[in-house]
Structure formats: C-alpha cells, structure tokens
N, C-alpha and C positions, 0 to 999 in steps of 0.2 A: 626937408623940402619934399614934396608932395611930387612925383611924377605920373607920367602917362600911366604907366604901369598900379601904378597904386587906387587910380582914378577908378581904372577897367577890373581889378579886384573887388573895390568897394562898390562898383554897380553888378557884379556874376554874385558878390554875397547879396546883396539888396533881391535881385529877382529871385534866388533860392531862396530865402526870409519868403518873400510875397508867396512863394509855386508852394513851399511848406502850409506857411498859413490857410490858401486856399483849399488843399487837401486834408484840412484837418477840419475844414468848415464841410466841408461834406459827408465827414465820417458822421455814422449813427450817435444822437446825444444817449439812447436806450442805454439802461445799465444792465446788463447781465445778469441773469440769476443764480446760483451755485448750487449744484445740487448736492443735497444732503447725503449721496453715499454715492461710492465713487464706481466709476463706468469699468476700470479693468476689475476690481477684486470686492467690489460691492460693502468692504469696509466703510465706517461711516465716517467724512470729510471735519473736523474740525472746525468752531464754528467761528473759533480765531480766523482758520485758513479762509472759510468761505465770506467773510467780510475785511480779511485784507486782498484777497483776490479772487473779484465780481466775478460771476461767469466761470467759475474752476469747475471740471467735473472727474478731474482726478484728485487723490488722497496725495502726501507727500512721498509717500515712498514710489508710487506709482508714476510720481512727475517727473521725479528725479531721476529714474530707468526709462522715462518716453525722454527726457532729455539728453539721456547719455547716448540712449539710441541713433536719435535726431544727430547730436555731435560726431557720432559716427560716421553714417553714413552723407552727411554736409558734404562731404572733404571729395 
C-alpha cells in the first residue's frame, strides 16, 4: 500500500525526469569534429577512435594520462 511518503518520492523523481529532460533540450544538437592528430604529442588519432568519440582531440594514450591526472587531483 502506497503512502504519503511514496507519493512525494514519485513526484521529487518526476520533476528530476522533467529538470533532466529540459537541460538536455538545450544542450548543443552540433556534433563535434575529431581532430586528426592529437593536441598533446601531435601523433595521429585513430579513425576507429575519432568516430567512436565525436569531438576527441587527444590520442588514447594521451587521454588516459589527462584522465589519470584529472582522477588525481578530483579528490
């Protein structure tokens, strides 16, 4: 059986559902372009990588050291 409580959950997810949707209707439809060779070591990006991820302008070894970075200093 259904209470108050259960009521005011399923309308705090509903408006989060709505406030997501909204903000996602606003983001850019543009698709990114990938550049052909990468911004730290000028090696040349893979063309698997650059049409599984629009918009890349690092190589994979390069992303993976800006990610480990990034994980680093997160904290």
């Amino acid at each position: 059986m259904a209470d108050i409580a259960d009521f005011a959950n399923d309308l705090v997810q509903e408006r989060i559902d709505q406030a997501v949707a909204a903000r996602l209707a606003l983001m850019p439809k543009t698709v990114l372009h990938s550049l052909m060779f990468c911004d730290e070591c000028d090696n040349a990006i893979p063309e698997a990588r650059r049409l599984a991820q629009p918009g890349c302008t690092l190589c994979v070894v390069c992303q993976a050291a800006d990610d480990m970075r990034a994980a680093r200093y997160a904290r």
